[in-house]
Backbone as a chain_set.jsonl record, in Angstrom:
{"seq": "XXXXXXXXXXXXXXXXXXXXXXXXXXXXXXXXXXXXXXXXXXXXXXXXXXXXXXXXXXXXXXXXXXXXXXXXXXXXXXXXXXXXXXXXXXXXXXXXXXXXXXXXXXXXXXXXXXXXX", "coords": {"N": [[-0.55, 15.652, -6.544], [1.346, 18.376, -8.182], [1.758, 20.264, -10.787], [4.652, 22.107, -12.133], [6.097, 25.008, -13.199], [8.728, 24.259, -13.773], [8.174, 22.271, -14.573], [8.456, 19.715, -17.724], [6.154, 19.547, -20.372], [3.56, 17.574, -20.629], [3.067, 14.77, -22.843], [0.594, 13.884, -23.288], [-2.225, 14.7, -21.692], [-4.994, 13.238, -19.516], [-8.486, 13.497, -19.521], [-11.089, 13.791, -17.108], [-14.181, 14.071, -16.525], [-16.556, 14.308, -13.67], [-19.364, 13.943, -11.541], [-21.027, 13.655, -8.306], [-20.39, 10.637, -8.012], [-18.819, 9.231, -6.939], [-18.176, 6.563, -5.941], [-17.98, 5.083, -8.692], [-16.039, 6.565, -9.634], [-13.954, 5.697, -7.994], [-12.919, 3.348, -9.334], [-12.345, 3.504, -11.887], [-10.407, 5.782, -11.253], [-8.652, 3.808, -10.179], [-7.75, 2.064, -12.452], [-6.992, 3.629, -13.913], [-3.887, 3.551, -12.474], [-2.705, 1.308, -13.514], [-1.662, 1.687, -16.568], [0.574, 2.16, -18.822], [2.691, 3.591, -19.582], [5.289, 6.127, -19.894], [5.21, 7.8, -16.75], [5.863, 10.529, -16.013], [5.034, 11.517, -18.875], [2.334, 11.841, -19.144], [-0.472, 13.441, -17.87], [-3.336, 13.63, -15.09], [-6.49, 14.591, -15.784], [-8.96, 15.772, -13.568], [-11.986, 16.516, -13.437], [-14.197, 17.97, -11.382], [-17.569, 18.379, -10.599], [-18.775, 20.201, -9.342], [-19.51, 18.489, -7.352], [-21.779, 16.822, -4.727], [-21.243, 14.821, -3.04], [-18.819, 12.414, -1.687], [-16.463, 12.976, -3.476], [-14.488, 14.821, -4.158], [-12.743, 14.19, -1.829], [-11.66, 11.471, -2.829], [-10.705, 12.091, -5.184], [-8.72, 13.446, -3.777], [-7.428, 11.472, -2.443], [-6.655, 9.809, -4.168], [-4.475, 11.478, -5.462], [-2.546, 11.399, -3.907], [-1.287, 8.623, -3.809], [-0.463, 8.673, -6.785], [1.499, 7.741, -9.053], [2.299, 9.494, -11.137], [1.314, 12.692, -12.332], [-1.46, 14.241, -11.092], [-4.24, 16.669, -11.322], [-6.919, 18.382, -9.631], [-9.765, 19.857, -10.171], [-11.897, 21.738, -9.393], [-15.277, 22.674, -10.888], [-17.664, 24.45, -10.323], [-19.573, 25.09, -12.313], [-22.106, 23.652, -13.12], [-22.424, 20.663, -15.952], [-21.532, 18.633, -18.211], [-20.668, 19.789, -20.925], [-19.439, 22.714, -19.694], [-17.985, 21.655, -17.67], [-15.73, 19.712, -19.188], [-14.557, 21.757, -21.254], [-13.161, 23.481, -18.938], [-11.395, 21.692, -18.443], [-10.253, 21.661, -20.719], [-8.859, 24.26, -20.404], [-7.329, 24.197, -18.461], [-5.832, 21.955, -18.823], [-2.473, 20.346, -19.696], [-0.893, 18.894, -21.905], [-0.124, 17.987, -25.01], [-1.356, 16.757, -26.21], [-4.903, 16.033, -25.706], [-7.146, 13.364, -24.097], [-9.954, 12.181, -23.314], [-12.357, 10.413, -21.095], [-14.414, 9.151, -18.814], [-16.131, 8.507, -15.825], [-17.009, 6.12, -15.676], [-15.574, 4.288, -16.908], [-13.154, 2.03, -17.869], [-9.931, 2.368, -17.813], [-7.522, 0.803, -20.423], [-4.472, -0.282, -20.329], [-2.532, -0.411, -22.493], [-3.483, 1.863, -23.83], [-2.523, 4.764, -24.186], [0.07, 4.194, -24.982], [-1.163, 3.125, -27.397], [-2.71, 5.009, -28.461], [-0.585, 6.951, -28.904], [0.567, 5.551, -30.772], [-0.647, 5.625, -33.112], [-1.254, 8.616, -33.893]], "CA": [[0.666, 16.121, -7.162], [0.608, 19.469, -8.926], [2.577, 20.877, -11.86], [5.337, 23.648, -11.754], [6.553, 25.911, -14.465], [10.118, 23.982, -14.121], [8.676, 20.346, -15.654], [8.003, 19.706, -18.936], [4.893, 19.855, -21.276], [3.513, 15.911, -20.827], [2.512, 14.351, -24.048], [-0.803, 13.604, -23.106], [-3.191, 15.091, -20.974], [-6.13, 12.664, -19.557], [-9.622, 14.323, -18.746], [-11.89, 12.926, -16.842], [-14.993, 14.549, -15.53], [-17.32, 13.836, -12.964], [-20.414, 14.839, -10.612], [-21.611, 12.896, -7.668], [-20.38, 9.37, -8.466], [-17.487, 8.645, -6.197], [-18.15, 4.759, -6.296], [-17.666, 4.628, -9.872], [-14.765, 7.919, -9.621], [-12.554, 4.927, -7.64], [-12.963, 1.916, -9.703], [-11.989, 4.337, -13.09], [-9.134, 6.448, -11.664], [-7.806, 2.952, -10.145], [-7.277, 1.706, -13.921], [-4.976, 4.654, -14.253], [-2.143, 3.096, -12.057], [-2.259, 0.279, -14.572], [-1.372, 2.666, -17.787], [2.107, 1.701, -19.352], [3.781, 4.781, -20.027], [6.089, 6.972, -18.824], [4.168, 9.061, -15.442], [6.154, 12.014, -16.379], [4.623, 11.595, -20.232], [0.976, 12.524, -19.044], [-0.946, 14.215, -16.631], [-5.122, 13.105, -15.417], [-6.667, 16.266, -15.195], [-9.697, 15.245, -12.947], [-12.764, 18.208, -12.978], [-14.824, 17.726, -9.796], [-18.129, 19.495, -11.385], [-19.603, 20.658, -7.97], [-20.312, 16.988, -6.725], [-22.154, 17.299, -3.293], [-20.692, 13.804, -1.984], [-17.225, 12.81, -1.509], [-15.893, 12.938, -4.855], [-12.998, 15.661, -3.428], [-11.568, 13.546, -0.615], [-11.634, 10.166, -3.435], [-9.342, 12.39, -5.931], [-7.155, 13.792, -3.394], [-6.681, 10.338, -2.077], [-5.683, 9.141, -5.244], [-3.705, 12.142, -5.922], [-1.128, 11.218, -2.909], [-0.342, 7.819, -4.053], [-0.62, 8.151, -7.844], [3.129, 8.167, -9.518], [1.906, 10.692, -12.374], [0.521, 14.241, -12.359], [-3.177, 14.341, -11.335], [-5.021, 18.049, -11.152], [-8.177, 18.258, -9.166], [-10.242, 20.778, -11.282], [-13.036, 22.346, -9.345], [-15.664, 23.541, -12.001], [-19.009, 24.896, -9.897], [-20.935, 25.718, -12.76], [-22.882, 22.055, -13.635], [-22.903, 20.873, -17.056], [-20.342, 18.016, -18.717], [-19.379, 20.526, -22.058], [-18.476, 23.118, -19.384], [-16.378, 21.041, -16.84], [-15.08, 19.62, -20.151], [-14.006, 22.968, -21.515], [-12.37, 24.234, -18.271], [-10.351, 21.274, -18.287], [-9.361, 22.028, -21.947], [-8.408, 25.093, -20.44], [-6.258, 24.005, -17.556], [-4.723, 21.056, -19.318], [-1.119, 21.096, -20.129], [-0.633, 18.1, -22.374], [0.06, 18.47, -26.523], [-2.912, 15.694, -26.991], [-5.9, 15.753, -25.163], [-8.139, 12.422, -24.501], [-11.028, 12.23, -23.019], [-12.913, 9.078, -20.715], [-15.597, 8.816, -18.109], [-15.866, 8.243, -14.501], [-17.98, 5.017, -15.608], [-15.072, 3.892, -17.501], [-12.017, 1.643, -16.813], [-8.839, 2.718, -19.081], [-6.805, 0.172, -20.797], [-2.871, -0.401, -20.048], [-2.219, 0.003, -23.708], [-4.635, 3.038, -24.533], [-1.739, 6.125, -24.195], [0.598, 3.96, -26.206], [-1.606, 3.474, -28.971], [-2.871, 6.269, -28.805], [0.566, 7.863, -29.272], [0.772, 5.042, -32.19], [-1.419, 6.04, -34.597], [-1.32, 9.618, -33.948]], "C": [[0.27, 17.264, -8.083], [1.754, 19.735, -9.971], [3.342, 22.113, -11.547], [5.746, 24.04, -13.07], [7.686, 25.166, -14.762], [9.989, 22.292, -15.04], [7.848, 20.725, -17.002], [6.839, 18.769, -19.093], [4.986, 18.33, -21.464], [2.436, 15.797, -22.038], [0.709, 14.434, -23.79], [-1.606, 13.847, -21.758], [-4.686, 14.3, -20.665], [-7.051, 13.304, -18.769], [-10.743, 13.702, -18.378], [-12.894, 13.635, -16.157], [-16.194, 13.924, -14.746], [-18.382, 14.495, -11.484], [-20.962, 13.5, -9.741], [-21.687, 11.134, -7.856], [-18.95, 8.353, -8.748], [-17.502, 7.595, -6.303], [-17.567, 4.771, -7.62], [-16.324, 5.368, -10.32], [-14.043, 6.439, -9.379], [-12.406, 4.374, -8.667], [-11.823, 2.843, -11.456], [-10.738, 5.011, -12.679], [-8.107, 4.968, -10.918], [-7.087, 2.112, -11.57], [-6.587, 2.422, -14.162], [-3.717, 3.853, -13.72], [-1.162, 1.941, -13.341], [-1.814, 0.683, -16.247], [0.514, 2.596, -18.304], [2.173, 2.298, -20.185], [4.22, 5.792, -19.373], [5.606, 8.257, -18.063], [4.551, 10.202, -15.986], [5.365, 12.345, -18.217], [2.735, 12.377, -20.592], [0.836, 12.784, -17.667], [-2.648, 13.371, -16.764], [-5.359, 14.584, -14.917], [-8.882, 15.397, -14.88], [-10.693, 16.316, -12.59], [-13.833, 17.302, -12.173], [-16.115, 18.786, -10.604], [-19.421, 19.416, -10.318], [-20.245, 19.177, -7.7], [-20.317, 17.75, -5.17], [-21.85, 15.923, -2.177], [-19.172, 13.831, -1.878], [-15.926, 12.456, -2.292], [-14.384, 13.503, -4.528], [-12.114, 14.587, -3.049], [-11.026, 11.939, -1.976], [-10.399, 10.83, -4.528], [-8.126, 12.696, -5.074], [-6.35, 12.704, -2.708], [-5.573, 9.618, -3.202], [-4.228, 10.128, -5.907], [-2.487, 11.708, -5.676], [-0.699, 10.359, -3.431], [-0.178, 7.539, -5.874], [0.998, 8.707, -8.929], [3.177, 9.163, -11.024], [1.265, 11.957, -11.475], [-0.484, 14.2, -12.074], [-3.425, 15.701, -10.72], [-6.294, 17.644, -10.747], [-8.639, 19.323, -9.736], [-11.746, 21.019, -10.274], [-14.006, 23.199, -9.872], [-17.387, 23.596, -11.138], [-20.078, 24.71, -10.915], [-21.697, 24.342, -13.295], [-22.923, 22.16, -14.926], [-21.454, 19.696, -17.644], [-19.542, 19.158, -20.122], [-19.059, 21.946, -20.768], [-17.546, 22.557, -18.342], [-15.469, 20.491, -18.287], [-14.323, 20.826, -20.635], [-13.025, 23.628, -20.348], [-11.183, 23.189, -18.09], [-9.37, 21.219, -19.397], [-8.302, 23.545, -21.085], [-7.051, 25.176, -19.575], [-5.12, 22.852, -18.054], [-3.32, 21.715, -20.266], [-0.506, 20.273, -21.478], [-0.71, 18.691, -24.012], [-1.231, 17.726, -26.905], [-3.98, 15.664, -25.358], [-6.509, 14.241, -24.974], [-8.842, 12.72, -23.209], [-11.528, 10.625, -22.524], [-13.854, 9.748, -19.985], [-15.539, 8.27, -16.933], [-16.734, 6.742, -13.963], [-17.309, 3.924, -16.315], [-13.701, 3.196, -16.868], [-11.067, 1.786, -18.452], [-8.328, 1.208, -19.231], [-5.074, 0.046, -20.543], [-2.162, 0.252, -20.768], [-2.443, 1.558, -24.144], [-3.253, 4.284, -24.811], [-0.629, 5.437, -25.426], [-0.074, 3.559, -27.491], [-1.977, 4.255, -29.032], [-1.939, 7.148, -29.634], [0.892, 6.967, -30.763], [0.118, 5.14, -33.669], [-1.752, 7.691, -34.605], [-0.192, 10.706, -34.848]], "O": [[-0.807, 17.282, -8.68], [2.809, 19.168, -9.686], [2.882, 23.024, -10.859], [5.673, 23.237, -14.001], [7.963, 25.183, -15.961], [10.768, 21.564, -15.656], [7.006, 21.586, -17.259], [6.523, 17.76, -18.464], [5.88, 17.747, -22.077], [1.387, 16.418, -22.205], [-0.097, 15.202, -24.314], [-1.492, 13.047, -20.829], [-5.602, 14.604, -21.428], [-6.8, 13.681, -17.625], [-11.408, 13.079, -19.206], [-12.552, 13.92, -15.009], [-16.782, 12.986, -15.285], [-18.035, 15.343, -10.662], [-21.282, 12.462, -10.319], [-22.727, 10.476, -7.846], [-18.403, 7.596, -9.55], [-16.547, 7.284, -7.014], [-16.402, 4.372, -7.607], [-15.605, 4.905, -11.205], [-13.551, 5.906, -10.373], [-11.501, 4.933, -9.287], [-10.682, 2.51, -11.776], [-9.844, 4.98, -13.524], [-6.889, 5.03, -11.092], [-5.95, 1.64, -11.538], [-5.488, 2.141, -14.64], [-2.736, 3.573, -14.409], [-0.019, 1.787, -13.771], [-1.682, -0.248, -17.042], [1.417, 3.238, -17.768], [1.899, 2.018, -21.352], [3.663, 6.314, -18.407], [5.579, 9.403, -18.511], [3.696, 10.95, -16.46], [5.26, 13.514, -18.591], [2.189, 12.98, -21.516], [1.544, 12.546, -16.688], [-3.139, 12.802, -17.739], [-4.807, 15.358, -14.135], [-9.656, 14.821, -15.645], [-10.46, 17.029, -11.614], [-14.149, 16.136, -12.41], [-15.755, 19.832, -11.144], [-20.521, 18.867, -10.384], [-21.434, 18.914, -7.885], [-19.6, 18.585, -4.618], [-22.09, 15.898, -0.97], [-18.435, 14.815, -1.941], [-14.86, 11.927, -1.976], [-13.351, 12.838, -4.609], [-11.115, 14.155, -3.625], [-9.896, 11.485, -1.798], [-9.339, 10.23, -4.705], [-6.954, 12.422, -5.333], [-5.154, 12.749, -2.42], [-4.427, 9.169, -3.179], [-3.286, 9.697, -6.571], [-1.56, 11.559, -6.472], [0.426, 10.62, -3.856], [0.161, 6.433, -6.293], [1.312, 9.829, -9.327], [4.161, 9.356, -11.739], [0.885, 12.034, -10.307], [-1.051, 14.036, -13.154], [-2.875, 15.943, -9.646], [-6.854, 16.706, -11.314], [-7.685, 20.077, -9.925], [-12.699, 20.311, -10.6], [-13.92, 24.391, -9.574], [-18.209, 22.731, -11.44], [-21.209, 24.304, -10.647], [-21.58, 24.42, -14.518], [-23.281, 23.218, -15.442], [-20.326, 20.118, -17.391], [-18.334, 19.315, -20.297], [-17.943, 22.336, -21.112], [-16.409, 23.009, -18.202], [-14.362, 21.024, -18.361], [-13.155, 20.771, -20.25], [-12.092, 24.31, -20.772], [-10.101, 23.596, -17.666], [-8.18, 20.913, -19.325], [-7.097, 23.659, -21.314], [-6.056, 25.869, -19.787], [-3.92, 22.839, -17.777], [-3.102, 22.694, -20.98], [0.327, 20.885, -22.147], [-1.301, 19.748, -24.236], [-2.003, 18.09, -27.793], [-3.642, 15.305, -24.23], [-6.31, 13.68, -26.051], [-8.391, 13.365, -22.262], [-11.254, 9.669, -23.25], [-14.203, 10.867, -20.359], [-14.742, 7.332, -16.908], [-17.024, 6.313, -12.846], [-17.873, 2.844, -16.494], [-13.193, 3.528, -15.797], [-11.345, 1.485, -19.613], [-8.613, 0.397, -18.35], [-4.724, 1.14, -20.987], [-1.382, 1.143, -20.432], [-1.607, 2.258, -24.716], [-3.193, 4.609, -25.996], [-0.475, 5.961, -26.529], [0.506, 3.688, -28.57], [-1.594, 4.741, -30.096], [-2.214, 7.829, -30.622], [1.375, 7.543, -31.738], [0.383, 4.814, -34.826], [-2.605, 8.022, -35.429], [-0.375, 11.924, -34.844]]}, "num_chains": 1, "name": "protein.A"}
């Protein structure tokens, strides 16, 4: 799913980067579906940072069935602060957060997040 100029600016922007470590890519962007808050409220902005397995085909699978926004972010140049940085750059969200492709999100996490912010 991609973004157009006509929807609006989602609260929260989630960034997740990752290199060669599709096994652990599923298990982490499957904890997204489970995220209780409103799809249109965030976006996953997902940087692909030149993995040489099949990291690609594992986001764009999840892209198709995932009822939120997800961006596939192809960032060549190796290095977590610059795939990090290009996804600062492409993200659309007012709040940034930040996880790990080794990580499994919480249900809660976006609404507290948004609660103590």
């Amino acid at each position: 799913m991609s973004s157009t100029a006509s929807q609006p600016r989602p609260t929260f922007s989630i960034v997740l980067c990752t290199r060669n470590r599709s096994r652990l890519l599923r298990e982490a962007l499957e904890s997204f579906l489970g995220v209780e808050f409103p799809p249109e409220a965030f976006e996953l902005c997902v940087v692909d940072n030149n993995s040489s397995d099949d990291t690609r085909d594992v986001i764009a699978a999840f892209a198709a069935r995932a009822p939120f926004a997800v961006h596939n972010i192809f960032e060549p140049r190796p290095g977590l602060s610059v795939a990090r940085n290009r996804a600062v750059r492409e993200a659309r969200g007012e709040y940034l957060f930040f996880t790990d492709d080794d990580q499994l999100v919480d249900r809660g996490i976006l609404r507290e997040y948004q609660r103590v912010s």
